[in-house]
C-alpha positions, 0 to 999 in steps of 0.5 A: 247512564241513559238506560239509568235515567229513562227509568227515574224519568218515567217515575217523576213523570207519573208522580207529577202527573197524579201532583197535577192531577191533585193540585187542579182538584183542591184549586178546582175546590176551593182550597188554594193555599193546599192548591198553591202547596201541591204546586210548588211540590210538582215545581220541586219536582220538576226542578229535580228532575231537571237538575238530574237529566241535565248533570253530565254524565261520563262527559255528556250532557243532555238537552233540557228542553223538554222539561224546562219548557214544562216547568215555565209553562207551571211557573207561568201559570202560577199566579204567585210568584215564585223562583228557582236558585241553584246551589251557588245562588244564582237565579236559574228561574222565575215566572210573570209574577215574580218579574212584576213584583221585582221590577216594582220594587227594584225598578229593574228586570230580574235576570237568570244567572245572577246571584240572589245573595245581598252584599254583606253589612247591607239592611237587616232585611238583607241579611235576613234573607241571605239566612233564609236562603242558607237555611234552606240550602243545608236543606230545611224547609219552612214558610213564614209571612213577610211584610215589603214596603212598595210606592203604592204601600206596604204588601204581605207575602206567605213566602215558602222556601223549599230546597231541591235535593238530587242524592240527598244533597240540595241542589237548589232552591225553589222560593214561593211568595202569596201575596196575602195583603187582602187576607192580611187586611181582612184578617185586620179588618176582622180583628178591628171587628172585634175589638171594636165589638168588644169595645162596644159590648164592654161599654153596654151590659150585654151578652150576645150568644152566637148561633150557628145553622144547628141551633147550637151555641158557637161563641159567647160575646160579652162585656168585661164586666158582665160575669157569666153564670158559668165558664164559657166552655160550658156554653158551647154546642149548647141548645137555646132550650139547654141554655135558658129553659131549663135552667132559668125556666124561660120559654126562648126555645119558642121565641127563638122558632118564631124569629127563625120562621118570621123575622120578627124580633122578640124581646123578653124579660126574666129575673134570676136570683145571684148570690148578690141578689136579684138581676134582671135581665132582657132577653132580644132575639135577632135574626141574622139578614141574609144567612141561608140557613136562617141563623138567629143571634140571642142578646141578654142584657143586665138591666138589673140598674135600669130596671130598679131605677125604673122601680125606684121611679115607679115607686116615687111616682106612686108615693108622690101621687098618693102623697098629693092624692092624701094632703090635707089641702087640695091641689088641682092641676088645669091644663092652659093648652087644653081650654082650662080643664083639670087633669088632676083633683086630689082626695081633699078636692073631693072632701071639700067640694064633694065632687069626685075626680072622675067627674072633674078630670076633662072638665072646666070650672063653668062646666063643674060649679056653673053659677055657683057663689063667686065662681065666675070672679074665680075663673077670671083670676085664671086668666089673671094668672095667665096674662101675669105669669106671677102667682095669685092668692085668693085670700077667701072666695064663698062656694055653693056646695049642694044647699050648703057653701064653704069658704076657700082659700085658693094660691094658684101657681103658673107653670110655665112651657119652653116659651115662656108660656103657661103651659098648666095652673097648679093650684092650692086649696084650703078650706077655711070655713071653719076659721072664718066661723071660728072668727065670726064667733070670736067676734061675737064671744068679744062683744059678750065679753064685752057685755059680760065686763060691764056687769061682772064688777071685774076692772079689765087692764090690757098691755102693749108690751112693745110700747110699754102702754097700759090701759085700765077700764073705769070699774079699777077706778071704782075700785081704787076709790077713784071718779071713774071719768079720772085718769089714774094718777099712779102707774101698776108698780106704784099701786102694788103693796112694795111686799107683793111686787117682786112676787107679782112681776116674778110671776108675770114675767114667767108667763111672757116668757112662756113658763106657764100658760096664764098668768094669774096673782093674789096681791094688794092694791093701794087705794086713793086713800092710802089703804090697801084692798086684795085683788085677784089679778089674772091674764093671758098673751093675746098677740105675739110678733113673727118670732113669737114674742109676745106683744100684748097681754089682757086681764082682769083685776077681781076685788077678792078683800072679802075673801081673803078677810075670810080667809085670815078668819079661816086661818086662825080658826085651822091655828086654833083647832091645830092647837087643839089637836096638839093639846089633845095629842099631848091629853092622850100621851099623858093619859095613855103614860097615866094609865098605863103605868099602874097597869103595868102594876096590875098586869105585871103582879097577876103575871108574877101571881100566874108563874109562882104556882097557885091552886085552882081555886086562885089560878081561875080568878087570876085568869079572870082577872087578867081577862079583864086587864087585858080587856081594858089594856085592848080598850085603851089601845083602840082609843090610841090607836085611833087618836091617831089615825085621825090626826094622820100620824099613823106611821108603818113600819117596813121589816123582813117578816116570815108571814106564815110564821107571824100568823101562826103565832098570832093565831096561837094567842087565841087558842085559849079562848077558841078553847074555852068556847069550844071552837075550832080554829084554822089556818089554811093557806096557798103552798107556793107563798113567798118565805119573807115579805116586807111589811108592819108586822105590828099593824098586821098583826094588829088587823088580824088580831082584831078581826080573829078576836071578833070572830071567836068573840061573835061565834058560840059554836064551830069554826073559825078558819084564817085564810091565805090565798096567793092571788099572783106573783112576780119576781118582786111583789106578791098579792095575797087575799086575807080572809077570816070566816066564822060560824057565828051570829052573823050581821044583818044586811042594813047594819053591813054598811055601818059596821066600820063606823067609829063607834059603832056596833050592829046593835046596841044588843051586841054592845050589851052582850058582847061589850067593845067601843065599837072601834076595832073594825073602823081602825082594822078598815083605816089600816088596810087602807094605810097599807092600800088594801081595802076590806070588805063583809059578807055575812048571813043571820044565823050562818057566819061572816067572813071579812077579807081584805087583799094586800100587796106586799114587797117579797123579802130575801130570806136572808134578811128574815131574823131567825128567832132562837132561843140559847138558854130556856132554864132562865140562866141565861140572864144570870149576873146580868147587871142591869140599871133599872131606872123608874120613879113608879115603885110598882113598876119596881116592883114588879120589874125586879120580880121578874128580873130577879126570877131570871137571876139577874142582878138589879140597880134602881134609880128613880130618876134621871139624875141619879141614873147618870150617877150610877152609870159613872160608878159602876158597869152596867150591861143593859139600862131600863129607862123610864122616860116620863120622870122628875128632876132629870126625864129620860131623854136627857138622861141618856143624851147625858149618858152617851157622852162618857159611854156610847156603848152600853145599851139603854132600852126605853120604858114607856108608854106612848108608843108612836112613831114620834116617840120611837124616832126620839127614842133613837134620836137620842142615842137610846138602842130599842123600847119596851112598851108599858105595860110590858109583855114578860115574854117580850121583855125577856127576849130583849135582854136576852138578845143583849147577853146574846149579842155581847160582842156587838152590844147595840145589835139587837137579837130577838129570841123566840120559844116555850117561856113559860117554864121561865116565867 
């Protein structure tokens, strides 16, 4: 066996010789937890080595002393503690520090020999122990911290348990404690660092980027709230060029090498745009004392709220100052502490006094106005102000300024310091040189006024409202036939005429309560004698109270009774000559009934003449004499026509028409005569005209008619050209320019302003020549202008003239455009018609049934009103023909009468006053439509055929249009 353990000895003294060997060079390093480790190892080694060579062998035994010497001298050595147990628990071994740390807190020596087992049931901690032991018997090694409770306080220990194996069985135990309270504590102290930094940081808006001696990013402190631009992983080993030049475009890198150099802290700001908007920030690089190699710390804080606030306050600063520099009072600022100097003078300072600030700033008032007007009552009030602490109004101080003074009103308010002290003197300055000019001339307009009462005749009369007093002036007494030294015996109600009172009270008590802004009433005055004089009462509020409620008014009384005895004058003459208008108005509606009625006759049998065929030689006079008729028929028009357009009873009409269509046919009713005189005539008009406008196709076509007329009448040879320009459109109006231009006679310059006269022509030759009264341009120019155009002329001797004229019309929809169509044109279309023609004129009788029975309808007569009414109660008639002027019964209370037992059948008026009146009374009295006297054959035709058209709605009226001549 010995030759056995020489070998095994010789091993384990090599291997803990290079142990040693390592173990002095990590303690000699620095490393002493390795250092502490290996250590433990050799122990372990040791123990193992004497746990062997001291086993008996075959019944001998060995002596220990070598290797026990060596271990204690390791142990010893060892400034932790550390301890050996054997396989039944017992301590075998142990060093000085071990001892000390037993003896503190158990109060005794350790002994070998004894067991290190806790009884059973003992403290938790006991048992704890006694589990570690085991654990490491059945041979695991493992290290954990522990914390004891001394006298002195608590203490920590590493404490590494490490079983001795000898066979592959454990032997024993080798136990190692650190005390590693300091490293516990600074760890702890660490921490508390940190968290105490967090805190710190969490309660600021900072971010701190730690640098080490590379220059490179090691951590990233920040507060909780603060978010970082990207995960903080990407922010490590990172450059400060890496982290904010490139992608901020800072200049840091710079920045950071000069603190690193100098020491010198530098603090920047930048901007960067987040998605929640843009953030400010201040970059502060610090240089960290006593770091080798030099190490610089970067510190970004948000100072994004700072900085708006600091914005918001500039930006209020800035508004305040421009909002003082711009008010339309001046305001001043003088510094007390400084010997009274301004240090603020606004824009209208400089306005008022024409000084500016430059020269005023540092400055006080004697070095500023000198002797200038009151200035030095003006400084005394500062010291006023300063001695009372209580503002000061200066209610009007006079200035000099340059060769000119002004009047200022001054309120000069002390600011007091923290001791109760005026520390500065704000003061306002109004400029009331106006005012106390505008006084000054109200004064003097006062005594004028004055001075003007006297003379004007005019009583003045003045109201203390509040206290109900009246004054009246003397000339009221003249007046009223009062002595102008009496005091007038009745109040203001009492001498109102009791008719006019309520009117006048009403109209002053509108004006108090501030209605209108004067008061002015016509009413009558009882004089002392009991009659009753006109006066013209008119005032005005002259002072109000603190509300605004008037206190005082003052007026005048005029003696107007002349005037109005003028005026009742004036108002029976208007009686008159009204009545006179109406007589007339009644003359021409009886004289135009007169006339045309029997021309209606001669018109209506040279139309019956024309259709029946006749030769040549008979169809050339019947042409000449419908010419003439036609003359005399448009003579009478223009006479009615401007009969009423000078009473102002000229009404329009507004209907859907298709324009283009309504020139055309217009134009064709000239065509004959364009003919005869071999004259062209033409329309030309805009391709992008409305289809439909609204408007008076009758006054339309009368304005173009008289104008095309004069313009064939007045041209020999040529042309004749009707134009239709658009001059603009929009969706709901269009503006068109009429214009009739001829090759004709032409007008000479002087006579241009006189052509729209009434009766008036360019020369009496043309009168002779081309006959005419003279009226159809006048009443063309009064219809334009009814329709708010205006017509002009321009003509040249010899060359032509042209008339134009521009209308804006209303656009129609095209649906509501009527559409003229004829059914029948072979005359049966009215065939069997039963029509009641109703007429006491027998040549219009005549002539009516002639055309009625060449269209083969069926006629009844009745000459007048009564024994129409008696014809509709026997017998059905499909259309009634109701003359209006008629004996015994007329023809509006005919068919009023006739409406109370058939209110279907359609009653059309035959007359010959064609107003709007007649027209509205027509409709008034249930009839459905009128044909004018003389009628047109091609209009009456229409009308009856829109009846037999429209049988399922009798009352609608159908117009038709079409080539009539073959039904005439």
């Amino acid at each position: 066996m010995q030759a056995h353990k020489q070998p095994i000895f010789l091993a384990a003294a090599l291997a803990l010789l290079f142990l040693l060997l390592a173990t002095i060079r990590n303690y000699v390093a620095g490393d002493v937890f390795s250092g502490s480790l290996m250590l433990l190892g050799i122990i372990t080694m040791f123990l193992a080595v004497y746990f062997g060579l001291n086993q008996k062998d075959e019944g001998k035994s060995n002596n220990p002393g070598f290797m026990d010497a060596n271990l204690q001298a390791l142990m010893q050595n060892d400034k932790d503690a550390i301890w050996c147990v054997d396989a039944n628990f017992k301590l075998i071994s142990f060093n000085e520090v071990f001892s000390h740390l037993f003896k503190g807190f158990w109060q005794r020596a350790p002994q070998t020999g004894v067991s290190i087992l806790f009884p059973e049931g003992k403290h938790a901690v006991y048992r704890l122990w006694n589990s570690w032991y085991k654990r490491a018997l059945h041979g695991e090694q493992f290290t954990f911290d522990f914390e004891y409770k001394f006298r002195d306080g608590f203490r920590y220990f590493e404490v590494t348990i490490t079983p001795i194996k000898l066979l592959e069985q454990s032997a024993g135990i080798v136990v190692k404690a650190i005390d590693i309270t300091q490293r516990k504590k600074a760890f702890q102290e660490q921490q508390l660092l940190t968290e105490n930094l967090q805190l710190m940081l969490n309660s600021t808006q900072e971010i701190i980027f730690e640098m080490d001696e590379n220059d490179q990013c090691t951590k990233v402190w920040r507060s909780e709230n603060v978010p970082l631009f990207y995960e903080e992983s990407y922010f490590k080993e990172k450059t400060v060029e890496e982290l904010f030049d490139k992608p901020f475009q800072l200049n840091l890198s710079s920045y950071f090498e000069q603190v690193k150099q100098t020491g010198i802290p530098i603090d920047a700001e930048y901007q960067y745009n987040l998605a929640d908007g843009i953030h400010h920030y201040a970059a502060k690089l610090r240089k960290i004392q006593n770091s080798q190699p030099p190490r610089v710390s970067i510190v970004i804080e948000d100072i994004t709220t700072r900085k708006e606030e600091s914005i918001k306050h500039e930006q209020q600063s800035i508004f305040l100052n421009k909002l003082i520099s711009h008010l339309p009072l001046g305001v001043f600022v003088k510094s007390v502490k400084q010997g009274a100097v301004y240090t603020l003078w606004n824009k209208e300072l400089e306005t008022i006094f024409g000084i500016s600030e430059a020269m005023v700033i540092g400055k006080t008032d004697e070095d500023i106005f000198k002797d200038s007007g009151e200035i030095q009552l003006y400084t005394q009030t500062d010291e006023m102000v300063i001695a009372d602490k209580e503002p000061l109004l200066i209610q009007k101080l006079r200035v000099d300024v340059g060769d000119d003074f002004i009047y200022a009103r001054t309120f000069k308010i002390p600011i007091l310091d923290n001791h109760n002290e005026v520390e500065l003197i704000l003061g306002i300055v109004e400029n009331i040189t106006e005012n106390v000019k505008q006084q000054l001339e109200l004064e003097t307009a006062e005594k004028r006024w004055n001075y003007a009462l006297s003379g004007s005749r005019d009583a003045v009369w003045d109201v203390n409202l509040s206290t109900d007093e009246s004054f009246f002036s003397s000339v009221l007494n003249e007046m009223l036939g009062y002595k102008s030294f009496e005091k007038l015996p009745l109040s203001w109600e009492e001498m109102v005429h009791p008719e006019d009172l309520p009117r006048a009270w009403n109209t002053f008590v509108d004006h108090l309560e501030g209605k209108t802004h004067f008061y002015e009433q016509e009413y009558r005055m009882r004089k002392e004698d009991g009659s009753y004089i006109w006066v013209l009462d008119r005032g005005k509020i002259a002072e109000t109270d603190a509300e605004g409620n008037p206190t005082r008014a003052i007026g005048t009384f005029s003696n107007i009774d002349y005037r109005k005895k003028l005026e009742e004058e004036y108002k029976v003459a208007l009686e008159k000559a009204q009545e006179a208008s109406k007589a007339r108005s009644l003359f021409l509606a009886t004289m135009s009934h007169e006339i045309r009625t029997p021309m209606n006759g001669v018109i209506g049998i040279i139309n019956l003449l024309l259709i029946e065929k006749p030769n040549p030689e008979q169809l050339e006079n019947l042409k000449a004499l419908k010419y003439s008729a036609d003359n005399l028929l448009f003579l009478l028009n223009d006479i009615l026509d401007f009969s009423k357009i000078d009473a102002g009873k000229m009404d329009l009409e507004t209907s859907a028409i298709d324009l283009l269509e309504l020139v055309q046919n217009n134009m064709k009713a000239f065509i004959g005569k364009a003919n005869e005189k071999g004259i062209r005539l033409q329309l030309k008009s805009s391709n992008d005209l409305p289809i439909g406008i609204l408007g008076d196709p009758l006054r339309i076509n009368q304005i173009l008619s008289n104008l095309i007329s004069n313009a064939i009448k007045f041209t020999n040879t040529g042309s004749v050209v009707v134009s239709l320009q658009k001059q603009s459109l929009n969706e709901d109006e269009v503006e068109i320019l009429f214009s009739i231009a001829d090759t004709g006679i032409g007008i000479e310059e002087q006579h241009l302003n006189f052509i729209f006269d009434e009766f008036t022509q360019a020369s009496s030759e043309t009168t002779r020549k081309y006959g005419g009264t003279g009226l159809g341009l006048a009443i063309t120019k009064r219809l334009i202008e009814i329709m708010g155009g205006q017509l002009a002329v321009k003509s040249e001797i010899g060359k032509g003239s042209t008339f134009w004229f521009k209308l804006n019309l209303k656009i129609a929809n095209s649906t509501q455009i009527p559409k003229l169509v004829l059914d029948d044109t072979d005359g049966n279309q009215l065939a069997g018609m039963e029509i009641l023609l109703v007429e006491d004129n027998a040549m219009n009788v005549f002539v009516a049934r002639k055309f009625l029975q060449k269209w083969n309808a069926n006629t009844t007569v009745a000459s007048n009103g009564l024994e129409a009414v008696a014809c509709a109660k026997k017998m059905t008639f499909d259309l009634i023909l109701m003359d209006l002027q008629m004996p015994e019964m007329d023809g509006f209370e005919a068919a009023k009468t006739i409406r109370t037992f058939n209110s279907q059948i359609p009653i059309f008026a035959l007359t010959a006053n064609v107003n709007e009146e007649a027209k509205n009374k027509v409709l008034e009295r249930g009839m459905n439509d009128y044909i004018s006297k003389p009628f047109n054959p091609t209009d009456l035709f229409i009308k009856l055929s829109s009846v037999r058209n429209s049988s399922s709605n009798p009352t609608t009226k159908k117009p038709i249009s079409g080539d009539l001549g073959s039904l005439l």
